[in-house]
HTML snippet that shows the backbone in 3Dmol.js (N, CA, C, O; Angstrom):
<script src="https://3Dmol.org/build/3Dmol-min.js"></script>
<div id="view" style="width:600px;height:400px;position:relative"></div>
<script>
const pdb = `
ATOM      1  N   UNK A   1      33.351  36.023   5.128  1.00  0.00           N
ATOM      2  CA  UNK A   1      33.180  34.959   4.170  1.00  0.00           C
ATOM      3  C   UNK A   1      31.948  35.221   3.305  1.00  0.00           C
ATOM      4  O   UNK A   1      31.971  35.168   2.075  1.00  0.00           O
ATOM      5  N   UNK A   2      30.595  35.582   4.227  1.00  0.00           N
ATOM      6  CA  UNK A   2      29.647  35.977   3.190  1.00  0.00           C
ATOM      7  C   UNK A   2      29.719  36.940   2.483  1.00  0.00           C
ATOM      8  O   UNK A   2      28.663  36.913   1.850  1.00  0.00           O
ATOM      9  N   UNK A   3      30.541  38.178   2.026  1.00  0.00           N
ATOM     10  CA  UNK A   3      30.809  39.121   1.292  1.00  0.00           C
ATOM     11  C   UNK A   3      31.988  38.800   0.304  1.00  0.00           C
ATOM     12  O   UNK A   3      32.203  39.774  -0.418  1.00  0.00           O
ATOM     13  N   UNK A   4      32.701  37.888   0.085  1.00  0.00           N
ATOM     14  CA  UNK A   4      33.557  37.404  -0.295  1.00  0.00           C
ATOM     15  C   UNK A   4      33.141  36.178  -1.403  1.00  0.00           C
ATOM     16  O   UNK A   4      33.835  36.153  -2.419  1.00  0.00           O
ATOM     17  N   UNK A   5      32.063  35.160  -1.286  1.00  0.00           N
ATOM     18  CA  UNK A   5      31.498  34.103  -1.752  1.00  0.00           C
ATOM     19  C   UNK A   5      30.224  34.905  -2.401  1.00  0.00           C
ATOM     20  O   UNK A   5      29.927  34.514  -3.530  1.00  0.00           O
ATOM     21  N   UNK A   6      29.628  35.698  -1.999  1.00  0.00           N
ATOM     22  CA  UNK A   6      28.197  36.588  -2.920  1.00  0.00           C
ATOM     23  C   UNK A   6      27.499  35.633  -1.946  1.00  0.00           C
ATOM     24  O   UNK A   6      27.550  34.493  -2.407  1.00  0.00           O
ATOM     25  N   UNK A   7      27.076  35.666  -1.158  1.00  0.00           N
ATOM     26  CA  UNK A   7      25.858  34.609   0.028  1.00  0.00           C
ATOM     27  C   UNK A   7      24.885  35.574  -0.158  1.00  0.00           C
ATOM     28  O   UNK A   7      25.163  36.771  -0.085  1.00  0.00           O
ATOM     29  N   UNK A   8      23.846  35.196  -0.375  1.00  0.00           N
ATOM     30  CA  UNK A   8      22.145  35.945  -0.131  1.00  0.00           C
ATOM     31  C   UNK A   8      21.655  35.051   0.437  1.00  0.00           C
ATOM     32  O   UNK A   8      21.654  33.828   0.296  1.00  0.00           O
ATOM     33  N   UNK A   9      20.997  36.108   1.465  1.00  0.00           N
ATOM     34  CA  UNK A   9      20.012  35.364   2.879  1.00  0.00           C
ATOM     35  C   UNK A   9      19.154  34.812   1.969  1.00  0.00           C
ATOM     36  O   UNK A   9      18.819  35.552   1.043  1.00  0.00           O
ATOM     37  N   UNK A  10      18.719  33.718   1.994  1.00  0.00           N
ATOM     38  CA  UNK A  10      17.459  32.719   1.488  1.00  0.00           C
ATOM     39  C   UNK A  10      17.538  31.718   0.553  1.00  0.00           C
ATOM     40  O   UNK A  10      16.615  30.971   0.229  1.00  0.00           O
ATOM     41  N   UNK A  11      19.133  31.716  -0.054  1.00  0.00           N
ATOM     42  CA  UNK A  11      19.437  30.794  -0.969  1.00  0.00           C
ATOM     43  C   UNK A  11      20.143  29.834  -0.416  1.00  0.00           C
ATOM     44  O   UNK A  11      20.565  29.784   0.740  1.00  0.00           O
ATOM     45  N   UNK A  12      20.254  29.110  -1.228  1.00  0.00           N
ATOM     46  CA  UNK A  12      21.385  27.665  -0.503  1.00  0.00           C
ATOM     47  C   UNK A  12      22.619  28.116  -0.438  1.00  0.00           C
ATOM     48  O   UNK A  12      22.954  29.212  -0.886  1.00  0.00           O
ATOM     49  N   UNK A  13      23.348  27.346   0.097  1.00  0.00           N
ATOM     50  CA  UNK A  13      24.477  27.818   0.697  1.00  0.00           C
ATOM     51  C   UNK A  13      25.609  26.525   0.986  1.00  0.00           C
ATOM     52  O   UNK A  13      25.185  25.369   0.996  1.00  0.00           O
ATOM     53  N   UNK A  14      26.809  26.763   1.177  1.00  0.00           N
ATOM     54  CA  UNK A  14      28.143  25.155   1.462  1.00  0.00           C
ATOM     55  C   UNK A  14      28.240  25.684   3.324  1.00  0.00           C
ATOM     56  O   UNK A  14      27.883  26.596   4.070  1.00  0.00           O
ATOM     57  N   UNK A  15      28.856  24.597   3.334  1.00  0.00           N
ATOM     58  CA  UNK A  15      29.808  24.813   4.345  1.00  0.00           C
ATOM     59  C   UNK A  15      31.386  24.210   4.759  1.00  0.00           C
ATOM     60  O   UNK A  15      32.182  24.498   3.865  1.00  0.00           O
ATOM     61  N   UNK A  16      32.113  23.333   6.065  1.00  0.00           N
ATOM     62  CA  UNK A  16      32.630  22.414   5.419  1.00  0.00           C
ATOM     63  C   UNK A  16      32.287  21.153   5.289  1.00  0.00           C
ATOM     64  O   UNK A  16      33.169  20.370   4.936  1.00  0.00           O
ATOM     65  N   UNK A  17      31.103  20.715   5.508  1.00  0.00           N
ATOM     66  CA  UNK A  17      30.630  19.496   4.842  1.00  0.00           C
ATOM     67  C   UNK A  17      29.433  19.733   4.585  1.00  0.00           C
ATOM     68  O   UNK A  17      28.689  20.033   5.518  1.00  0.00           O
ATOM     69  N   UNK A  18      28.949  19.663   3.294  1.00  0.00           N
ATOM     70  CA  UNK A  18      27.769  19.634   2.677  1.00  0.00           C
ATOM     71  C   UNK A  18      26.913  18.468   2.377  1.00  0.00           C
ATOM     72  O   UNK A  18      27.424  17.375   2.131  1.00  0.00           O
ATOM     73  N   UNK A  19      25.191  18.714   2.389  1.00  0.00           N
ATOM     74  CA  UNK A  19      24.879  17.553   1.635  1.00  0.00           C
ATOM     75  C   UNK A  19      24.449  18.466   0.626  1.00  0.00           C
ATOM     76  O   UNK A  19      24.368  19.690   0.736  1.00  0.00           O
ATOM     77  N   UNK A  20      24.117  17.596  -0.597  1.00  0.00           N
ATOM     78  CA  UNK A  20      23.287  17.671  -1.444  1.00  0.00           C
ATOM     79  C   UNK A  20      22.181  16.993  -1.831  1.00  0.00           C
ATOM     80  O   UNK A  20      22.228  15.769  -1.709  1.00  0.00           O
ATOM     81  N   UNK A  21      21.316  17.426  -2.215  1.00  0.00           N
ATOM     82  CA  UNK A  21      19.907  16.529  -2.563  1.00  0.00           C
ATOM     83  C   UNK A  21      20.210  15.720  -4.112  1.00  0.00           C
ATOM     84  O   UNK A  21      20.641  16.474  -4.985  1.00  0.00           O
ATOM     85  N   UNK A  22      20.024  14.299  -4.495  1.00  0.00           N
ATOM     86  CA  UNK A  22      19.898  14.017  -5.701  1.00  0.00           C
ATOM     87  C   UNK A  22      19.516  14.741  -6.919  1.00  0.00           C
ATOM     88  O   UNK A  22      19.822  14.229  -7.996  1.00  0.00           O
ATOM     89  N   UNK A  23      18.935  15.779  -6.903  1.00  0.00           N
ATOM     90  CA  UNK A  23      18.392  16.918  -7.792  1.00  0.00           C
ATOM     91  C   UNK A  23      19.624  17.587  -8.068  1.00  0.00           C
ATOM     92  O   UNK A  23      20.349  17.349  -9.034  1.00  0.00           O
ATOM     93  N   UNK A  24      19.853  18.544  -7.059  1.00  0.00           N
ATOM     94  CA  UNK A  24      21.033  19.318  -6.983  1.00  0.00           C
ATOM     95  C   UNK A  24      22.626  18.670  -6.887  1.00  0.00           C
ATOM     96  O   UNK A  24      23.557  19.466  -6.762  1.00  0.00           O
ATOM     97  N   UNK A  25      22.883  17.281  -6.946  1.00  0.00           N
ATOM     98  CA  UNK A  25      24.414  16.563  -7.118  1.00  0.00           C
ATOM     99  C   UNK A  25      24.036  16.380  -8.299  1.00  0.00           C
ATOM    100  O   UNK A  25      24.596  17.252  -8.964  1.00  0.00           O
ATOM    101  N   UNK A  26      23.297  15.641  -9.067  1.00  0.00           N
ATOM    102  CA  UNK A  26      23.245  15.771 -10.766  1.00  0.00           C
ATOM    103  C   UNK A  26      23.546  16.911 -11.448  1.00  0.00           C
ATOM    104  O   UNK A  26      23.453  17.040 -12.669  1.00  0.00           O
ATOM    105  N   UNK A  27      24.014  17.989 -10.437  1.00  0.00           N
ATOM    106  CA  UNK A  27      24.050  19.518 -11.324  1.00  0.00           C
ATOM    107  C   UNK A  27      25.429  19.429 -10.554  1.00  0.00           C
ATOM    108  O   UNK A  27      25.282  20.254  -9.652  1.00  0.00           O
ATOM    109  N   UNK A  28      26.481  18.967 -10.441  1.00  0.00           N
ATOM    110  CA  UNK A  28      27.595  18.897  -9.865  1.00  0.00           C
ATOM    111  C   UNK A  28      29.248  18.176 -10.616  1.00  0.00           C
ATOM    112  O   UNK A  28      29.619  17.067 -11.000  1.00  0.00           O
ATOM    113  N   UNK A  29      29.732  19.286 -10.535  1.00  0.00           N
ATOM    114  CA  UNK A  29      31.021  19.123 -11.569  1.00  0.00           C
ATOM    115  C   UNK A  29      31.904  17.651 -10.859  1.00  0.00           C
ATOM    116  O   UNK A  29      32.383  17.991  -9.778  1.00  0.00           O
ATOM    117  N   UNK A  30      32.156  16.474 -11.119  1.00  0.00           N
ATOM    118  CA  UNK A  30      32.948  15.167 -10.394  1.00  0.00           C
ATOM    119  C   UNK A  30      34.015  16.223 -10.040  1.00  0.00           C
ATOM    120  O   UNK A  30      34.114  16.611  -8.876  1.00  0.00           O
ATOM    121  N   UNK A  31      34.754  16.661 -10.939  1.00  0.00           N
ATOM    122  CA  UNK A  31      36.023  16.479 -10.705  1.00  0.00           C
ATOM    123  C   UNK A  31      36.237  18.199  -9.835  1.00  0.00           C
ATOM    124  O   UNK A  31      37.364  18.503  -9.444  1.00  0.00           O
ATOM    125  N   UNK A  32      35.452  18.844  -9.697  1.00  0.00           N
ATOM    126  CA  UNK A  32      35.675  20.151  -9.361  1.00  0.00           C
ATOM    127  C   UNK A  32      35.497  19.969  -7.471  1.00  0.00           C
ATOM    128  O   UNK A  32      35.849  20.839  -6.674  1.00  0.00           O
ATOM    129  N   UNK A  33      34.867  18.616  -7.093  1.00  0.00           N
ATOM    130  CA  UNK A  33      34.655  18.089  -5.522  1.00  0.00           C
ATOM    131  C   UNK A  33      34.970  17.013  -5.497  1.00  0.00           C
ATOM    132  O   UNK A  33      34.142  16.219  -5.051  1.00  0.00           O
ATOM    133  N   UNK A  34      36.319  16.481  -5.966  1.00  0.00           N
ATOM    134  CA  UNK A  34      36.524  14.980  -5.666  1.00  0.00           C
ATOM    135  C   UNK A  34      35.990  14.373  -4.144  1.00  0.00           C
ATOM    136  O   UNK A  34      35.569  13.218  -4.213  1.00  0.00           O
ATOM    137  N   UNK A  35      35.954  14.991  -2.816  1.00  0.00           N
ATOM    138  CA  UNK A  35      35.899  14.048  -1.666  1.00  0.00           C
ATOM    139  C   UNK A  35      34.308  13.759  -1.500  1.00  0.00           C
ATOM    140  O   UNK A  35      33.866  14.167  -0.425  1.00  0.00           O
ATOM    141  N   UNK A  36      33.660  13.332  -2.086  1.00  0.00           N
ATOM    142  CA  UNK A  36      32.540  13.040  -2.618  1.00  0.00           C
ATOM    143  C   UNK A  36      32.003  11.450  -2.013  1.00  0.00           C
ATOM    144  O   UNK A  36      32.654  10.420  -2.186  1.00  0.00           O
ATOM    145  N   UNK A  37      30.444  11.540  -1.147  1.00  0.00           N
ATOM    146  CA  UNK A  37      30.318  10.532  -0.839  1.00  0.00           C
ATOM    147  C   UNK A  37      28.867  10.259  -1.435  1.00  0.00           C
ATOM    148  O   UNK A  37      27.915  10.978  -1.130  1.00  0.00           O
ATOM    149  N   UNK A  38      28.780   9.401  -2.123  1.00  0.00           N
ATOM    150  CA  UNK A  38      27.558   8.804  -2.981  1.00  0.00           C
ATOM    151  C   UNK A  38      26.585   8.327  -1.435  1.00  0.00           C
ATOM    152  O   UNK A  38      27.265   7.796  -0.557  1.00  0.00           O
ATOM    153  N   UNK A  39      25.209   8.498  -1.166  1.00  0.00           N
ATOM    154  CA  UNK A  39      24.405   8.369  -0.627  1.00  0.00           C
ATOM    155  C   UNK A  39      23.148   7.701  -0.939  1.00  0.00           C
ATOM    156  O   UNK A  39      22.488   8.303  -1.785  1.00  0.00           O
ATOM    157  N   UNK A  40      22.614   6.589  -0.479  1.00  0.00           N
ATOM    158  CA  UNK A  40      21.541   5.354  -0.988  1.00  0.00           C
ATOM    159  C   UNK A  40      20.092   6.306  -1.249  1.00  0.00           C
ATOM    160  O   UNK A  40      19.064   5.871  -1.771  1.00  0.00           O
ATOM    161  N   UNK A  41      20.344   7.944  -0.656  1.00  0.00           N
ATOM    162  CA  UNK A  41      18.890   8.733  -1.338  1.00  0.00           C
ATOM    163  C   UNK A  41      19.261   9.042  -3.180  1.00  0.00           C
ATOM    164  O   UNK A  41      18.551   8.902  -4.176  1.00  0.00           O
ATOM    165  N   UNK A  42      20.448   9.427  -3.033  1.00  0.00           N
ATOM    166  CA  UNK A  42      20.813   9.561  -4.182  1.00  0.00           C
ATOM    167  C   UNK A  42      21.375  10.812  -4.317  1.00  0.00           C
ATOM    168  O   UNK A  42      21.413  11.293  -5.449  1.00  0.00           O
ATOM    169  N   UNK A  43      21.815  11.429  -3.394  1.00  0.00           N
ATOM    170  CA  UNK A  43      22.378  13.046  -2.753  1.00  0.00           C
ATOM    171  C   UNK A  43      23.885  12.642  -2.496  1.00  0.00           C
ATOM    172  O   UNK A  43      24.308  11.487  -2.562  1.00  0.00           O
ATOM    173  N   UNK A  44      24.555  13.650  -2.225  1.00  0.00           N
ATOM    174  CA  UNK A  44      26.113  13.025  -2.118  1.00  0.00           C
ATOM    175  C   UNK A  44      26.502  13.561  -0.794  1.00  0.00           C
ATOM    176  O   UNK A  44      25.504  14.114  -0.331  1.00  0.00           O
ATOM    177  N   UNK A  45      27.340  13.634  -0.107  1.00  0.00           N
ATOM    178  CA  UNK A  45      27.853  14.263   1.075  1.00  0.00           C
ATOM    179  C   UNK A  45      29.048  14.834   0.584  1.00  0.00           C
ATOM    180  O   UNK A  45      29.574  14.102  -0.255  1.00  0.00           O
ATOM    181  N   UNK A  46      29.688  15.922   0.815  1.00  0.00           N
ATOM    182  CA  UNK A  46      30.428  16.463   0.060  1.00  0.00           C
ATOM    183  C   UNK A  46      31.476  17.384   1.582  1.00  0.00           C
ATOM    184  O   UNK A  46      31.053  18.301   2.286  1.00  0.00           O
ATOM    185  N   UNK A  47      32.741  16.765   1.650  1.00  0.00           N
ATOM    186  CA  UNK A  47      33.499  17.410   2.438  1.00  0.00           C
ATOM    187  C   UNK A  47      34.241  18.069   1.848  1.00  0.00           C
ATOM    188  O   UNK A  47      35.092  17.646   1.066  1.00  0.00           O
ATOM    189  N   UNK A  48      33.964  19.569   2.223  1.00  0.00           N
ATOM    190  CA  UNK A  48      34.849  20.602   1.355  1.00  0.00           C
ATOM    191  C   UNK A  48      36.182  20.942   2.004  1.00  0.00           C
ATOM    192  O   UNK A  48      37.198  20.869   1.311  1.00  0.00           O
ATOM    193  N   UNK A  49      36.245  21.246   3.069  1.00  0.00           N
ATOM    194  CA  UNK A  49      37.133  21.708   4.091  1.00  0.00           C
ATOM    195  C   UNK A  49      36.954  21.418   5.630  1.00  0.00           C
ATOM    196  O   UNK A  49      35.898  21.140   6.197  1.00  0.00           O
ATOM    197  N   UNK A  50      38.415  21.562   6.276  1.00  0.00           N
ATOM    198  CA  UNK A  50      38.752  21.633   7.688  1.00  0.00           C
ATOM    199  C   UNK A  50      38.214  23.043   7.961  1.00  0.00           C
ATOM    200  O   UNK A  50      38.434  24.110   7.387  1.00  0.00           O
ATOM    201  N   UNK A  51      37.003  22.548   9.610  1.00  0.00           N
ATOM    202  CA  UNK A  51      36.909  23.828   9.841  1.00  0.00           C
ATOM    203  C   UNK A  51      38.014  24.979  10.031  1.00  0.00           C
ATOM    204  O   UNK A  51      39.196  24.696  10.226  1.00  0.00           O
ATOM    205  N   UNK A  52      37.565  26.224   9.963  1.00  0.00           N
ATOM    206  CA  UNK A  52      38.645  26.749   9.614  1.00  0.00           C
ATOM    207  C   UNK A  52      39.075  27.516   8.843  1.00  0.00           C
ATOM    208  O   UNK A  52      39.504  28.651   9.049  1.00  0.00           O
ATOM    209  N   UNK A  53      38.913  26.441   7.066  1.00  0.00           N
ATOM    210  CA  UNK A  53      38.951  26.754   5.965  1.00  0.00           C
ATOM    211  C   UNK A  53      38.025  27.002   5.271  1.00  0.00           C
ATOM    212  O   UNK A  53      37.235  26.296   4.643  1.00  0.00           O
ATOM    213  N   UNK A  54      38.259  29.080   5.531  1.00  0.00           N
ATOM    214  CA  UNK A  54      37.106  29.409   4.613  1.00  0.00           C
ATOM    215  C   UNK A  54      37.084  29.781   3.313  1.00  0.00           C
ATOM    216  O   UNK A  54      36.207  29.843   2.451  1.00  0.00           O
ATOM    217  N   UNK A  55      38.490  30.066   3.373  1.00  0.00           N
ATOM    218  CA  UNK A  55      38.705  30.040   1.180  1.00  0.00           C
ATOM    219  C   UNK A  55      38.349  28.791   0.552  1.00  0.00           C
ATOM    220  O   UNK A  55      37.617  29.049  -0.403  1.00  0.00           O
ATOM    221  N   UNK A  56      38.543  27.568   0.665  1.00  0.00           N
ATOM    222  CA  UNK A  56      37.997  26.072   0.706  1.00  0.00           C
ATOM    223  C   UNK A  56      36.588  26.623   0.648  1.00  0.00           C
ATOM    224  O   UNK A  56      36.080  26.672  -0.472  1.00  0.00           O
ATOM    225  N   UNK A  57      36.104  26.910   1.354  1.00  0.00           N
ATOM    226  CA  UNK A  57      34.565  26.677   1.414  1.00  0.00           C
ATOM    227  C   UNK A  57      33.715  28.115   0.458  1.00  0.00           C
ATOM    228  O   UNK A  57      32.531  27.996   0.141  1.00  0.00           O
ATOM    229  N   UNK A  58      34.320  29.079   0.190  1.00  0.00           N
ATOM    230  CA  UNK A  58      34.005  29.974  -0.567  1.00  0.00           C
ATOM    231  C   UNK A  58      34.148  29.708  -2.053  1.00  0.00           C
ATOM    232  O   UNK A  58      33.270  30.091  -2.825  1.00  0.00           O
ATOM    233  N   UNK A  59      35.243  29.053  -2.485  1.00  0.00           N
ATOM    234  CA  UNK A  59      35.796  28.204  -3.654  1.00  0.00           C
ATOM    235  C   UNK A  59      34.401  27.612  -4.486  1.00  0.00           C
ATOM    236  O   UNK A  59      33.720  27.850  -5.483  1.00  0.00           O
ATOM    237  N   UNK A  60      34.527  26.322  -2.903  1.00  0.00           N
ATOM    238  CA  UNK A  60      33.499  25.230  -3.386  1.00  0.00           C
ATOM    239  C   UNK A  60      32.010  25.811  -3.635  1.00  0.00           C
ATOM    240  O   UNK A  60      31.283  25.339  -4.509  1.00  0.00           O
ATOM    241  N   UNK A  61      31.611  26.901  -2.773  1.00  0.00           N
ATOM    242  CA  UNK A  61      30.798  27.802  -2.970  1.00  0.00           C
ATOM    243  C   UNK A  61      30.282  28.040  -4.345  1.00  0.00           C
ATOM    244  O   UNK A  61      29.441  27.423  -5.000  1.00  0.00           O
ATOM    245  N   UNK A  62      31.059  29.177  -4.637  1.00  0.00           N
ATOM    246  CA  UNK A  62      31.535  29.666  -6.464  1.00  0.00           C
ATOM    247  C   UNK A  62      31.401  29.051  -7.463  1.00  0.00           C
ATOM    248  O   UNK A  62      31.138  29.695  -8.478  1.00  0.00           O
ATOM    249  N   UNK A  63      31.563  27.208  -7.569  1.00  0.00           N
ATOM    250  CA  UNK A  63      32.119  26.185  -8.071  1.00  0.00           C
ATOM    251  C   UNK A  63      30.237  25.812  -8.155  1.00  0.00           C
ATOM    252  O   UNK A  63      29.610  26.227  -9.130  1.00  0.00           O
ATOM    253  N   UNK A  64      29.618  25.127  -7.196  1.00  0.00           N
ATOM    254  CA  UNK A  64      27.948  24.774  -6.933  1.00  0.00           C
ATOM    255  C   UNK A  64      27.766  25.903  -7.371  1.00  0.00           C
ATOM    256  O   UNK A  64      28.075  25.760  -8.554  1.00  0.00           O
ATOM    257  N   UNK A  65      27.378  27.290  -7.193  1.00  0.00           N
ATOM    258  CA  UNK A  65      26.992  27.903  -7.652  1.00  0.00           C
ATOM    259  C   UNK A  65      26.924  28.337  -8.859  1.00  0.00           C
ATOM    260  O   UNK A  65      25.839  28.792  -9.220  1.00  0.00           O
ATOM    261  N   UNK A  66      28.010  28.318  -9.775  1.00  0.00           N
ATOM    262  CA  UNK A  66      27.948  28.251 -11.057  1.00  0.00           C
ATOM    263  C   UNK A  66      27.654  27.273 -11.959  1.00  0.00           C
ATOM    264  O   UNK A  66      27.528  27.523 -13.158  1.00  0.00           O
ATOM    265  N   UNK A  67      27.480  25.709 -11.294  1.00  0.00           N
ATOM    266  CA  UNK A  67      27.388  24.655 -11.927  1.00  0.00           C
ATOM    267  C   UNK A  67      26.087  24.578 -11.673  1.00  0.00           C
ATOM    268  O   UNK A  67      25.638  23.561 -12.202  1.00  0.00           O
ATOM    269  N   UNK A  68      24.892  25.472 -10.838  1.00  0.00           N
ATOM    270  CA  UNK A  68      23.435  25.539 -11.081  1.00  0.00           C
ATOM    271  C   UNK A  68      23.189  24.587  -9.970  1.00  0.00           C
ATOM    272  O   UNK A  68      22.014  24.224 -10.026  1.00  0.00           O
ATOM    273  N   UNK A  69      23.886  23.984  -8.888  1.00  0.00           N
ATOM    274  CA  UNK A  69      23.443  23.444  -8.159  1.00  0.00           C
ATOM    275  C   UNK A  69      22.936  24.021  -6.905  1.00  0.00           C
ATOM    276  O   UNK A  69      22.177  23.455  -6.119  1.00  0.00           O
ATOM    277  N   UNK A  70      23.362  25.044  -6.809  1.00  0.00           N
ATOM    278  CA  UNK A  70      22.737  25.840  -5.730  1.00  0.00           C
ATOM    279  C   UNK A  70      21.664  27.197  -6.064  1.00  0.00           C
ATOM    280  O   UNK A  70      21.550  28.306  -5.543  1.00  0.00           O
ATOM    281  N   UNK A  71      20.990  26.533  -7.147  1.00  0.00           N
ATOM    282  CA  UNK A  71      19.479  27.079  -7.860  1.00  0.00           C
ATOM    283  C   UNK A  71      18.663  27.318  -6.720  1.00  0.00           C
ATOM    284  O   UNK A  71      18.822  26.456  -5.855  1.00  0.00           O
ATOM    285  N   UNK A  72      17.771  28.283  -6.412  1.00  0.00           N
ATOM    286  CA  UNK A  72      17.352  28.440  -5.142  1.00  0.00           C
ATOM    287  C   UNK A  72      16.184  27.901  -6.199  1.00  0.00           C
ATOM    288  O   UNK A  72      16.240  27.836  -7.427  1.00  0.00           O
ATOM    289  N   UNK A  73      14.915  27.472  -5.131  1.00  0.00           N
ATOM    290  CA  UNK A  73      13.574  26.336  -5.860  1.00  0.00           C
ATOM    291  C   UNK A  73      13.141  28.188  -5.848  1.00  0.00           C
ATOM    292  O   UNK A  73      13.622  29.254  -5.464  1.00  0.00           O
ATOM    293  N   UNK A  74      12.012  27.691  -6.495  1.00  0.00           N
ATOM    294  CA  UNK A  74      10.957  28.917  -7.177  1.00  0.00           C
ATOM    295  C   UNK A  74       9.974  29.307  -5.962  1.00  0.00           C
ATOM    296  O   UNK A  74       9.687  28.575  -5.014  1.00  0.00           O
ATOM    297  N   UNK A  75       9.539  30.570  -6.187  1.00  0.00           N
ATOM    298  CA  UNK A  75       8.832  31.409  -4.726  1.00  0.00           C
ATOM    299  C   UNK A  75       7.869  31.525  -5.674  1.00  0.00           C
ATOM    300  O   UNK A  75       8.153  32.104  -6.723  1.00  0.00           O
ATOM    301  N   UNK A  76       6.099  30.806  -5.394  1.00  0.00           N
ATOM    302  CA  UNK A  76       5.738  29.947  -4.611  1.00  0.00           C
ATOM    303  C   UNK A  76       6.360  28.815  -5.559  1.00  0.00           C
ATOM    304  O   UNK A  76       6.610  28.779  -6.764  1.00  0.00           O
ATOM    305  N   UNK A  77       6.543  27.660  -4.214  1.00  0.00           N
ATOM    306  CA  UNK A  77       6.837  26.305  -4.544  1.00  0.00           C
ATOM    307  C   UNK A  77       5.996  25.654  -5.714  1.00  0.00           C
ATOM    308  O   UNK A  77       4.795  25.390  -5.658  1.00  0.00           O
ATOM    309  N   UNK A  78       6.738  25.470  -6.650  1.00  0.00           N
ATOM    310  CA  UNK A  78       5.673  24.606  -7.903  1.00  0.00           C
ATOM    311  C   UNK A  78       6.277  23.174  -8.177  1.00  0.00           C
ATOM    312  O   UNK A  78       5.861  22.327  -8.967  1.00  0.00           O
ATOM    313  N   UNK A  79       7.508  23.106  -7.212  1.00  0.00           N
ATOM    314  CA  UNK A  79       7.797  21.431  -7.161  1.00  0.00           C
ATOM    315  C   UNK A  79       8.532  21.253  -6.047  1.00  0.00           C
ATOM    316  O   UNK A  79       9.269  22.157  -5.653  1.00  0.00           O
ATOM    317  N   UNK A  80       8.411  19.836  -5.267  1.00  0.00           N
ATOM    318  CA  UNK A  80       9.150  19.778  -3.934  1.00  0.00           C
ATOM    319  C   UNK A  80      10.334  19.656  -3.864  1.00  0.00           C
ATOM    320  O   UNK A  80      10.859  19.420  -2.776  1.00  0.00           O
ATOM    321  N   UNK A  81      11.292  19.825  -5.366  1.00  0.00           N
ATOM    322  CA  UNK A  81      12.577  19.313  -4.856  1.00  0.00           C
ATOM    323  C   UNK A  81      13.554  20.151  -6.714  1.00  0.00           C
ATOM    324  O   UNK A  81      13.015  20.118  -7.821  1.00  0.00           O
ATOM    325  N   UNK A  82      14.388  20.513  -6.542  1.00  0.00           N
ATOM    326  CA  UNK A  82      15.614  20.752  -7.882  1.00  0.00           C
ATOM    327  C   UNK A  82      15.102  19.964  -8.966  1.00  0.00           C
ATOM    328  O   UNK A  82      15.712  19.914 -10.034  1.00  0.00           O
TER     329      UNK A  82
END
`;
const viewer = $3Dmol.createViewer("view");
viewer.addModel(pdb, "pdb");
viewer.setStyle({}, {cartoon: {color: "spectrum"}});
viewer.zoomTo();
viewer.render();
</script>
């Protein structure tokens, strides 16, 4: 799965249920993760797939990743959060 999705050790990463931080769900396509759960931090919970399903989760992968939500923060830290 990690050779298949482009995974690099140290960046963010899905699985089959994700959270996201309020930073990083504002960088998130609605309609590309409909099962989407709005969260009172302001982050979403995001069920991608039955374990199992790792094309599902490589997809959704591809999908955050190109929509900039899985921006790895800057080396050294110059802000605590996306």
């Amino acid at each position: 799965m990690k050779r298949e999705a482009g995974f690099r050790i140290g960046t963010p990463s899905v699985g089959w249920v994700t959270y996201l931080s309020a930073g990083r769900a504002a960088r998130t396509p609605d309609d590309a993760l409909p099962d989407r759960r709005e969260l009172p931090t302001g982050g979403v919970l995001l069920t991608i797939a039955s374990p199992g399903d790792t094309a599902s989760v490589v997809k959704a992968y591809q999908v955050l990743r190109d929509s900039g939500a899985l921006a790895p923060l800057p080396h050294p830290m110059t802000r605590p959060a996306l």
